[in-house]
C-alpha positions as CSV (number, residue, x, y, z in Angstrom):
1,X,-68.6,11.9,219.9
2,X,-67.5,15.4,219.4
3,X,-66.8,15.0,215.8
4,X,-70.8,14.6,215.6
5,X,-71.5,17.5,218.0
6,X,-69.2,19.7,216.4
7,X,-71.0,19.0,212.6
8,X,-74.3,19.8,214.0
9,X,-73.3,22.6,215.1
10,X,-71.9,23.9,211.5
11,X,-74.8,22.6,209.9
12,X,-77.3,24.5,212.2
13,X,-75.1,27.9,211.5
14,X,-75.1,27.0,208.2
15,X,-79.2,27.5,208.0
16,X,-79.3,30.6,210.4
17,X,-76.0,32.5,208.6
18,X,-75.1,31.0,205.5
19,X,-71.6,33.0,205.7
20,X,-70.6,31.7,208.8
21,X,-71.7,27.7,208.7
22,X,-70.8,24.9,206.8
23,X,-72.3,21.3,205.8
24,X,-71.6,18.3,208.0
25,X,-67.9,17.0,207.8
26,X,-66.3,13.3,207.7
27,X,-65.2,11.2,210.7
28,X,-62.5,8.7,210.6
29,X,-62.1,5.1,210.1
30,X,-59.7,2.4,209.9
31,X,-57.5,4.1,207.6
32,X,-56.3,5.7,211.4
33,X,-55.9,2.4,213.6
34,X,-53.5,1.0,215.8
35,X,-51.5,-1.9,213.9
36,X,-49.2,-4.7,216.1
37,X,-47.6,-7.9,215.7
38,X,-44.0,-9.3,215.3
39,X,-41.4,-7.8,212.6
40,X,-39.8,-10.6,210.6
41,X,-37.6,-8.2,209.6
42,X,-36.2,-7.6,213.0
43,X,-35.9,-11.3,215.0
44,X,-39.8,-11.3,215.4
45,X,-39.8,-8.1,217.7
46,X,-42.9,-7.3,218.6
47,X,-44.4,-3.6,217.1
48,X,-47.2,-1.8,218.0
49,X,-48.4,1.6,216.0
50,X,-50.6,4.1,215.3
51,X,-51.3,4.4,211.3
52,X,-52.4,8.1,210.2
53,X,-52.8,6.9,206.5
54,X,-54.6,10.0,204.3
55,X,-58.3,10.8,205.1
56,X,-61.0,13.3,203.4
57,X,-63.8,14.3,204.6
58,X,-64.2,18.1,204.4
59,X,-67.5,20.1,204.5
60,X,-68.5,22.1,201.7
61,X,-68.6,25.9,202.9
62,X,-70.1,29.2,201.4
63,X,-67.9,29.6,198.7
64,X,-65.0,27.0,199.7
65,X,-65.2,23.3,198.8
66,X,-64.3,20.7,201.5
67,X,-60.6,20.4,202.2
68,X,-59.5,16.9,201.4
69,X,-56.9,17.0,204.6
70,X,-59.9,17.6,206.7
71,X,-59.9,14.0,208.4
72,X,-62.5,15.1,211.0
73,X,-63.8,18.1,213.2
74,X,-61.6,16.9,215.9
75,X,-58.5,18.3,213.3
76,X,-59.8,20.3,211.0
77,X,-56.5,19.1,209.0
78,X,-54.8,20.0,211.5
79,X,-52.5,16.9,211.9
80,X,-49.7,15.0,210.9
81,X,-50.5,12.2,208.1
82,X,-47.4,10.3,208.4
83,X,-45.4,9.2,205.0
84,X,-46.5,6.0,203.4
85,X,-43.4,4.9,202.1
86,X,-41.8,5.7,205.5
87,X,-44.3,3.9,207.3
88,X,-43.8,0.6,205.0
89,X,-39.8,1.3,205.8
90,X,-40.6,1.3,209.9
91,X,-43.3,-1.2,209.6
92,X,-43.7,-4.7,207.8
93,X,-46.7,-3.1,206.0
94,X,-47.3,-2.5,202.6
95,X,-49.8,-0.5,201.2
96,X,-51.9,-1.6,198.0
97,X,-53.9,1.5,197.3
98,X,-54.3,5.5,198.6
99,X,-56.3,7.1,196.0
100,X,-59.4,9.4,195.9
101,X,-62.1,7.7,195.5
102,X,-64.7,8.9,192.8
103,X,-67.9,10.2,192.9
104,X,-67.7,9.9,196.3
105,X,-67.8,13.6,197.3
106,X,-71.0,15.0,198.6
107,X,-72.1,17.2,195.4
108,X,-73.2,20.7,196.2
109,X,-72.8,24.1,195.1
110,X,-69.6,23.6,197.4
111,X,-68.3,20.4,197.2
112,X,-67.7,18.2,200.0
113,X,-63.9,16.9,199.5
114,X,-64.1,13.1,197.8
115,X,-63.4,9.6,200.0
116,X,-60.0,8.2,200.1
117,X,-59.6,4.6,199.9
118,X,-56.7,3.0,201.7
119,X,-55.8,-0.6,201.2
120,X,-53.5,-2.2,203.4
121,X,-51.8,-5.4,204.4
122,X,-48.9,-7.2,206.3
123,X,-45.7,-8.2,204.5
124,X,-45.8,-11.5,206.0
125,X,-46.9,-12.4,209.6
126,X,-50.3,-11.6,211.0
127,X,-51.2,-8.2,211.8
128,X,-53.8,-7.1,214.6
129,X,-55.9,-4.1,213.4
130,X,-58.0,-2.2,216.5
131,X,-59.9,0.9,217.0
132,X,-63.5,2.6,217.5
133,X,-64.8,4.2,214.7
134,X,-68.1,6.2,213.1
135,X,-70.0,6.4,210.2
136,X,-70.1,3.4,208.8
137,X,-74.6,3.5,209.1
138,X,-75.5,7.2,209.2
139,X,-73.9,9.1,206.4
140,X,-72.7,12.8,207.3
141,X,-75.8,15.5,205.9
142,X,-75.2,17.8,203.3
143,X,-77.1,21.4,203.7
144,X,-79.3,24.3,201.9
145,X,-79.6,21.4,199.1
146,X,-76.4,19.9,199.3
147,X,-76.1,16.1,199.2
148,X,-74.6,14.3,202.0
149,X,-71.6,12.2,202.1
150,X,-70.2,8.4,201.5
151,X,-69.8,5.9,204.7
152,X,-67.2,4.5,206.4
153,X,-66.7,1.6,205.3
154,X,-63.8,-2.2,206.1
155,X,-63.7,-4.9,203.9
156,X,-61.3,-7.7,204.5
157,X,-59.8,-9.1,200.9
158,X,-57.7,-11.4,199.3
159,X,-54.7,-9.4,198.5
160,X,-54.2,-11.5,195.9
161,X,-57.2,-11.2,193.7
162,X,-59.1,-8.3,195.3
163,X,-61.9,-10.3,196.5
164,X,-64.0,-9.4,199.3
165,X,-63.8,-11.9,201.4
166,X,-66.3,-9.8,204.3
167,X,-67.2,-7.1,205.8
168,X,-66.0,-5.6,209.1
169,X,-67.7,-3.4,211.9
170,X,-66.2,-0.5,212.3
171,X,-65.2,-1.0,216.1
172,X,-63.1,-3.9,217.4
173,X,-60.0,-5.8,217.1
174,X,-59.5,-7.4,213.5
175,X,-56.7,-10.3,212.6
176,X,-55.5,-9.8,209.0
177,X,-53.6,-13.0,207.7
178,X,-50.9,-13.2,205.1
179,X,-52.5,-13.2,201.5
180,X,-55.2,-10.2,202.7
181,X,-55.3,-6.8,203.2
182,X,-57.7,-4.3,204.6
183,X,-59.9,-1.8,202.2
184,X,-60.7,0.8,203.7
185,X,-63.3,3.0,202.2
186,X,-63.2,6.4,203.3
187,X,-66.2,8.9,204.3
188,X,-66.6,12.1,202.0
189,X,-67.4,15.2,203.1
190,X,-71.0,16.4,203.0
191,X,-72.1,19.8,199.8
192,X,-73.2,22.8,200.7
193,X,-76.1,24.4,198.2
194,X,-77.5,23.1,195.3
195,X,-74.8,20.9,193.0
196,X,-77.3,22.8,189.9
197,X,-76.5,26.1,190.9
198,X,-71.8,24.3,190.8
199,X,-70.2,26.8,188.5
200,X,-69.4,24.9,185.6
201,X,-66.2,25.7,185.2
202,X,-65.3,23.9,189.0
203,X,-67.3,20.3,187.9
204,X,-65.1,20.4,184.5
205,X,-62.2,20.5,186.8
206,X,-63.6,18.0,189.0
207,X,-64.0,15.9,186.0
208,X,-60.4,16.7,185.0
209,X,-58.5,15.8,188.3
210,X,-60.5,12.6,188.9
211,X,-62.6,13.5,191.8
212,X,-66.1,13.5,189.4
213,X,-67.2,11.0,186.4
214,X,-68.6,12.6,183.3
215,X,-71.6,11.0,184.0
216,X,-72.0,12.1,187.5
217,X,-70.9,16.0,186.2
218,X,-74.6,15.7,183.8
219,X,-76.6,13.8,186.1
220,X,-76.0,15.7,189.2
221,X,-74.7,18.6,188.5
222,X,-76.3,19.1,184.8
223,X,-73.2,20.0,183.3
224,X,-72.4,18.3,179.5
225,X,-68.6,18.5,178.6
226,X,-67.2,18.5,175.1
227,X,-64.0,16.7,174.1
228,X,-62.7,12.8,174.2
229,X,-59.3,13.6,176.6
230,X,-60.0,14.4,179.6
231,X,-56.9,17.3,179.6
232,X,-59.1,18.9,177.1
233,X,-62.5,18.6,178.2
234,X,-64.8,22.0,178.0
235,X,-68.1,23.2,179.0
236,X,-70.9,23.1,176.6
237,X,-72.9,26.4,178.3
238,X,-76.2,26.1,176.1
239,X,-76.8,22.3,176.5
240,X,-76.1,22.7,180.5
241,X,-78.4,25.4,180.7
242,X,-81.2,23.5,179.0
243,X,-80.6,19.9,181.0
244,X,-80.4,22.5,184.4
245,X,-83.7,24.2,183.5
246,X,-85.2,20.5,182.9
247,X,-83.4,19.7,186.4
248,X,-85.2,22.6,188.0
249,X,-82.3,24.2,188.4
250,X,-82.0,28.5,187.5
């Protein structure tokens, strides 16, 4: 896989010129298959399609976190990710869920760019799901003290209740009946230098657009934040210091 070749690469330039390197970046998964079976909607034709559904995955870089279009070093972002509510107009698809997932990013000084879970099902006929995937066993490596990021992984559930009803390998041909969907959770993109040394100010905002918990932003990082609304949340700079110093951190 050249996806794999091409993040070694950047994480081995990443420990001989931190300027010029990057952590390891996120492959792809089922939230890119190819879907087919018979439109109700259209006489029972039979469809077959290619889903580009929204992916993260992007490496934290010196001074950059990871782009959350990055989808995989194959791209780079570099590609069309096609319109969910045009998709669900061509196709007897609906989608359930495309959201970031949280806490997902690899932490770092530079972020890795969070998961995105996908959930999708057919409207009412059977729908054939196939592809060959990665990184759904050896997560993506995070570097110069960066963590690494989340897995790929497939769940079939009932659409219904949310239930998982099991668990998918990541290469195959899958049958998804009426009444479930498939989950897809998405692989996050790997940090880049110690998540201790995260300017505050960039986990608050984390915090603020969803991507980090408050929890996660003390634990990991070692930042505290003041304030009940989120919209409002601050940095407290002299309780961070301390927990970071307890941490190790500078």
């Amino acid at each position: 896989w050249t996806d794999r070749v091409a993040n070694m690469a950047m994480a081995i330039m990443s420990k001989v010129e931190p300027e010029g390197g990057s952590a390891e970046g996120g492959l792809f998964g089922y939230a890119w298959a190819v879907l087919s079976g018979k439109d109700f909607r259209h006489n029972g034709e039979f469809y077959v399609d290619e889903l580009f559904a929204p992916v993260g995955g992007g490496p934290g870089t010196n001074g950059f976190d990871g782009w959350i279009n990055w989808a995989n070093a194959a791209c780079m972002g570099e590609i069309y990710i096609e319109s969910i509510e045009v998709h669900e107009q061509r196709y007897p698809h609906i989608f359930e869920k495309v959201e970031v997932a949280i806490d997902s990013a690899g932490a770092g000084k530079y972020n890795g760019s969070p998961g995105i879970d996908v959930c999708y099902a057919p409207m009412k006929d059977p729908m054939t799901v196939a592809g060959f995937f990665d990184g759904g066993k050896f997560p993506i490596k995070g570097v110069l003290g960066g963590d690494g990021g989340t897995l790929n992984k497939v769940f079939v559930i009932n659409r219904k209740t949310g239930a998982k009803i099991r668990e998918e390998s990541l290469v195959g041909m899958l049958t998804i009946n009426p009444g479930e969907a498939l989950l897809v959770t998405g692989d996050s993109g790997a940090g880049f230098g110690n998540p201790l040394e995260r300017d505050p100010e960039r986990v608050c905002m984390d915090v603020k657009k969803g991507f980090v918990s408050v929890e996660k932003a003390r634990e990991t990082y070692g930042v505290v934040l003041l304030g009940s609304d989120p919209e409002e949340f601050t940095v407290n700079y002299e309780t961070t210091a301390k927990i970071r110093r307890e941490k190790g951190g500078k």
